[in-house]
N, C-alpha and C positions, 0 to 999 in steps of 0.2 A: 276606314277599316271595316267597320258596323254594314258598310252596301256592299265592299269587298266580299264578305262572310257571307250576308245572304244572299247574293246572288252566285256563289259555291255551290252553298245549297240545294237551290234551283237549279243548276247545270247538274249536279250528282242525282235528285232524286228521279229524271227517267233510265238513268241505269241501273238504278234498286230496281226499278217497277216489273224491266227484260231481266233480271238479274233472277229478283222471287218469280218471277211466270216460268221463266226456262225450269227454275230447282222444283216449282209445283206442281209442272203439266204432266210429270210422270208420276205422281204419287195418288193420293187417292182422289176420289169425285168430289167434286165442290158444288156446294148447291150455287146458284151464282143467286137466288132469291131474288129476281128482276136487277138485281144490277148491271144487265146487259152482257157483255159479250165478254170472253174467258180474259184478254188482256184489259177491261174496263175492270172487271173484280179484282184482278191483280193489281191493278193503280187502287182501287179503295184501300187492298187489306195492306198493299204496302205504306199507305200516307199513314193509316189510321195506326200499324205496327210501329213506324218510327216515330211517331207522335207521342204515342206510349212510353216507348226506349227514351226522347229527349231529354224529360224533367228532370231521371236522374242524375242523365250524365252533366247536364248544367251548373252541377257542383263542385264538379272536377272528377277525378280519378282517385276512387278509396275502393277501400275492401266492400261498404255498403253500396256506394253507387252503381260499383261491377254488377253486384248481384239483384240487385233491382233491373237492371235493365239486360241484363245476359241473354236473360230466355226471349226476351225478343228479338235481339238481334241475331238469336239461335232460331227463331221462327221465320226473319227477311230470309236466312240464305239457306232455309230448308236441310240443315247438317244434322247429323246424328248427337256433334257434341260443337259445345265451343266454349273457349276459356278467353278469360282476361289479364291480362299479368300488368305490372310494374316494371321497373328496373333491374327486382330484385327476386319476388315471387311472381306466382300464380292466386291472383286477388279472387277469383269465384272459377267455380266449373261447372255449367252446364250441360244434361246431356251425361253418354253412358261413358265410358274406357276412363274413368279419375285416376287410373293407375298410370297413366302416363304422364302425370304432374311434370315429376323430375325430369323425366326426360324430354319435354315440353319446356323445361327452365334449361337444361343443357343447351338444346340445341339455338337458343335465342341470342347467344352473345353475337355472331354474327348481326342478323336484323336486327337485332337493338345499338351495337355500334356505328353501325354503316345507314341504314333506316332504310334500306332495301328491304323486299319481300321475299317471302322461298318456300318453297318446297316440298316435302321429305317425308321418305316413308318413313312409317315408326316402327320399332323394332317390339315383337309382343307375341311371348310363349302360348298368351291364354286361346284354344282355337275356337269358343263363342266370342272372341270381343270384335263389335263392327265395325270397328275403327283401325283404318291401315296407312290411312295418307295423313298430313298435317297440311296447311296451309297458314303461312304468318304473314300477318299486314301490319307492321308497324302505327302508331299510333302518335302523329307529331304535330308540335305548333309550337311557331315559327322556328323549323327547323331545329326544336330538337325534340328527339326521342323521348315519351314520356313512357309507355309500353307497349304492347302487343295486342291486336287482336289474333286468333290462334281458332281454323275452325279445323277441324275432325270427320273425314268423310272414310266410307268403305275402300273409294278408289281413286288415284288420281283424274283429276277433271281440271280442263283449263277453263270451263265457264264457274267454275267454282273460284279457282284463281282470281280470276278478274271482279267476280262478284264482293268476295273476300275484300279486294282491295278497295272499291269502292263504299264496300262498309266502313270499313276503318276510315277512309277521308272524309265520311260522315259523323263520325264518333269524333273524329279528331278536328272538324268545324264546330262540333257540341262543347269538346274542351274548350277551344279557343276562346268560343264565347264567355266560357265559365270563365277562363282568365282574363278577359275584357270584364267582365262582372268583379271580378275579385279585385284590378287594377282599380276600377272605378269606385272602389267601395274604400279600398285605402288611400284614396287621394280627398275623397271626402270628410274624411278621418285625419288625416292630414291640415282638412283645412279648418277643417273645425277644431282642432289644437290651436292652430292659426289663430284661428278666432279669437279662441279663449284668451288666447297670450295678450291678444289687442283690448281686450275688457279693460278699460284702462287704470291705471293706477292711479291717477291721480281722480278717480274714480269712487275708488274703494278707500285714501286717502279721507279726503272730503266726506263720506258717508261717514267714516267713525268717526272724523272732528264732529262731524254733528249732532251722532248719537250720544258722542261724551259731552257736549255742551248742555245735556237735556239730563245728567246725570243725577246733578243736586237739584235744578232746578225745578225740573217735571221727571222722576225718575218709571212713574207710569209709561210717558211719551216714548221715553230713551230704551223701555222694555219693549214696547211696539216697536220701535226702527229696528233695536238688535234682532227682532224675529223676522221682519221684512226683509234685511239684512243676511239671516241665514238663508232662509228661503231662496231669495235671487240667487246666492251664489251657489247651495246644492243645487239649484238646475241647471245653472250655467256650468258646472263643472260636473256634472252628474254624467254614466257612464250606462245606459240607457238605450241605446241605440241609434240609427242613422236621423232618423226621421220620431217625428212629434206631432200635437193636433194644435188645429188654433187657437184652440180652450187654454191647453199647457202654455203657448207662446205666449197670450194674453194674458193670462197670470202671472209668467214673470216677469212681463210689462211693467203691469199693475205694480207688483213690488217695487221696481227700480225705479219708478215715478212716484211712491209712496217716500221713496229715498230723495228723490229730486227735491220733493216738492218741500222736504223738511228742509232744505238748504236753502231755499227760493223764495220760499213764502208764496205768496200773493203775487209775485213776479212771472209766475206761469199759471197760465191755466190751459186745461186740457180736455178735449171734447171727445167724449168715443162715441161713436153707432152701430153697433154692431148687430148686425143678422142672425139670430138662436138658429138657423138652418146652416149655418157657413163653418159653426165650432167644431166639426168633427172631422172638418178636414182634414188630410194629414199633408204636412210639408216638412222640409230638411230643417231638421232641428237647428236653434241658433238662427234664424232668419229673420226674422221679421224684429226681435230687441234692438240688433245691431241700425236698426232703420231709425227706431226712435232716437236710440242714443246719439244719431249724429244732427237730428231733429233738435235736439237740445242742444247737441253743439252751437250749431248755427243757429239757433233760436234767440238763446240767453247769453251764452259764452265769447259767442262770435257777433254781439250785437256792440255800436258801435259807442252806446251810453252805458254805461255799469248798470244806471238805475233803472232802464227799459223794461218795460213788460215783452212777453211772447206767451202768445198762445201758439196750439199743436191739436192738430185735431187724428182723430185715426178713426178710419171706416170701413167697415168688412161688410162686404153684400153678397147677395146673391145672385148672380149672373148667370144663368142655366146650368150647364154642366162645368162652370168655374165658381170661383170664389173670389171678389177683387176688393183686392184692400191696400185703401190709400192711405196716406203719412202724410200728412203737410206741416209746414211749421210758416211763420212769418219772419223768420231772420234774416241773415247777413247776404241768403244767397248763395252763388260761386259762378266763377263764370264758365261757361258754357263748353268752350275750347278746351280749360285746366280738366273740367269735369270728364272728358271725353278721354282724354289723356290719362286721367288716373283708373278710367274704367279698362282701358286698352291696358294696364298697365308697366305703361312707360313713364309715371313718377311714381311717386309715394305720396299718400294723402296725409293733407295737415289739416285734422279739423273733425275731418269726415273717417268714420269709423268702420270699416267692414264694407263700406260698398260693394268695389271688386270682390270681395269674396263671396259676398251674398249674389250679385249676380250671377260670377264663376256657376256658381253651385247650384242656383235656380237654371243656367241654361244645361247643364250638364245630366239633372235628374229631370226635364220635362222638355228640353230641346232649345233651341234657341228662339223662335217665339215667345219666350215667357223669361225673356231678360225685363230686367228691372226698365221702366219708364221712367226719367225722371225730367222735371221742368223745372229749369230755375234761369236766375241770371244775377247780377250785382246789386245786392238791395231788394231784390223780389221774394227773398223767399225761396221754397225747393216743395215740388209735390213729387213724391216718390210714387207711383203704381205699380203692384205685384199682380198678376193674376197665376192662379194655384187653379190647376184640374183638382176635380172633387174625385175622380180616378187616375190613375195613373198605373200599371203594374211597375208592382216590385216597390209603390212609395206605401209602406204599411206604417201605423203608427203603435212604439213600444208598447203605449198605455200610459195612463197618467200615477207620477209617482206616486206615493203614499204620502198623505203630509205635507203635502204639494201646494 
């Protein structure tokens, strides 16, 4: 869908470029300032105009976004006036004749039901207003109607027409994306619910047997776990945003292993290395815990003597313009084929916490190059590798909580 869209794009913008040259070449003198020849300046001012117009339609379609980008799309097709409507109003008007709102919202029920384009004079007592023709291009993705573009010229023109319409298929690949943007932001959201629900109970279980065992005993000790305690879970359930840095993920690590390790004793230990260059990373919040906790699964839980030791080690480096951070543990293993199977997901994992979802999520926000690695086999152990861009648009991190 994503190659779909941009190569839309690419097909639409040399008919912007004939579209502004034909509406500019009769209006005033252009300095062309070495940019070469009258249709090479018309290709600059048209990339650099709709470059301008995109950011804010990539939001969708509101009252602010019309108006932030109106005047430029009032500038590609060189019209007197042009407006944006909805379903329902007229969201911004750029440009002179605003008394023709209503009558601009009457004449739409056609193009907005049908998603045809049209026509039509306007009807207007006042004899300075420059505006006499309308032109409407519908505004849609996937087939349906979401509103209008509406430009405003002195006189009917059929390269206005066409021009017009080509805006709008432009504006209307911007929404699209927005709604690709929006899908992808609630399916995110989605799985990091997901997530949350998989934090296991018997988890949270085990934690407060523990802390209560520490009650009369050492009630110092049992004060630290309950604060360890809070801590893990307001981040884990905290409502913060998409995305988080490695500092925040690390810390609530730290906590849940502070949790572990009061169940364990001596039964685990735990090796970190971490790189002071790699913590500001920002990646999809919820990512990297769900890695240890299955580190411990298989480590201590799924080891094949109760009284076994496991160690787990965790490394974050710095690789030029990445960040890779490896998980190992020395447990039970999995085999290699189930593993593959649960990552496709065609079973259900038993053991193993969040995998598929942290993958899902890691290839979904950086591509699929930057699906999870993982090694293991029956008895080996499992080394998980993440690699995280130190950039990425669009992966920003909330900030770190307060008290965190």
């Amino acid at each position: 869908m994503s190659g779909f869209v941009a190569g839309l794009c690419v097909a639409i913008l040399p008919v912007l470029v004939i579209g502004f040259w034909l509406g500019r070449r009769t209006t005033r003198p252009q300095h062309l300032g070495g940019l070469g020849t009258p249709v090479e300046h018309a290709t600059f001012q048209t990339l650099h105009t709709a470059s301008l117009a995109a950011p804010p339609l990539r939001a969708g379609l509101t009252e602010e976004t019309a108006r932030k980008s109106a005047r430029r799309l009032r500038s590609l097709l060189g019209t007197d006036a042009l407006c944006l409507t909805d379903q329902k109003e007229v969201l911004v008007w750029d440009g002179v004749g605003e008394h023709h709102r209503a009558e601009i919202m009457e004449r739409l029920t056609g193009p907005l039901d049908t998603g045809r384009g049209e026509a039509f004079r306007l009807d207007c007592d006042a004899p300075d207003c420059p505006v006499r023709w309308a032109v409407v291009a519908p505004l849609t993705v996937d087939d349906r109607v979401h509103g209008a573009l509406v430009a405003c010229a002195p006189r009917e023109s059929a390269v206005l027409v066409r021009a017009a319409g080509e805006v709008a298929r432009w504006v209307s690949v911007q929404l699209e994306l927005a709604d690709l943007d929006q899908s992808r932001t609630r399916l995110i959201e989605a799985e990091i619910k997901a997530l949350r629900a998989q934090i296991s109970p018997h988890f949270i279980f085990n934690s407060l047997a523990v802390i209560a065992s520490f009650v009369r005993t050492d009630p110092e000790r049992a004060r630290e776990l309950l604060l360890e305690f809070a801590d893990f879970t307001r981040y884990s359930f905290r409502r913060h945003g998409d995305f988080t840095t490695l500092a925040d993920e690390l810390h609530a690590i730290d906590h849940y292993l502070a949790l572990v390790r009061a169940r364990f004793g001596d039964r685990l230990s735990v090796t970190l290395q971490i790189a002071p260059e790699v913590l500001p990373v920002a990646l999809p919040f919820l990512c990297l815990q769900p890695l240890v906790e299955n580190a411990v699964k298989h480590g201590l839980e799924g080891k094949a003597v109760p009284a076994g030791k496991s160690h787990i080690s965790i490394t974050a480096q710095d690789a030029g313009a990445e960040a890779l951070v490896v998980i190992e543990d020395d447990g039970a293993g999995m085999d290699p084929v189930l593993l593959r199977r649960i990552l496709a997901g065609e079973v259900s994992p038993s053991g193993g916490i969040g995998l598929s979802n942290v993958d899902d999520r890691l290839r979904q926000v950086y591509g699929d190059d930057y699906g999870l690695v993982i090694e293991t086999a029956v008895g080996a152990g499992m080394k998980i590798t993440a690699r995280l861009p130190k950039y990425q648009p669009g992966v920003h991190s909330a900030g770190r909580l307060s008290g965190g």
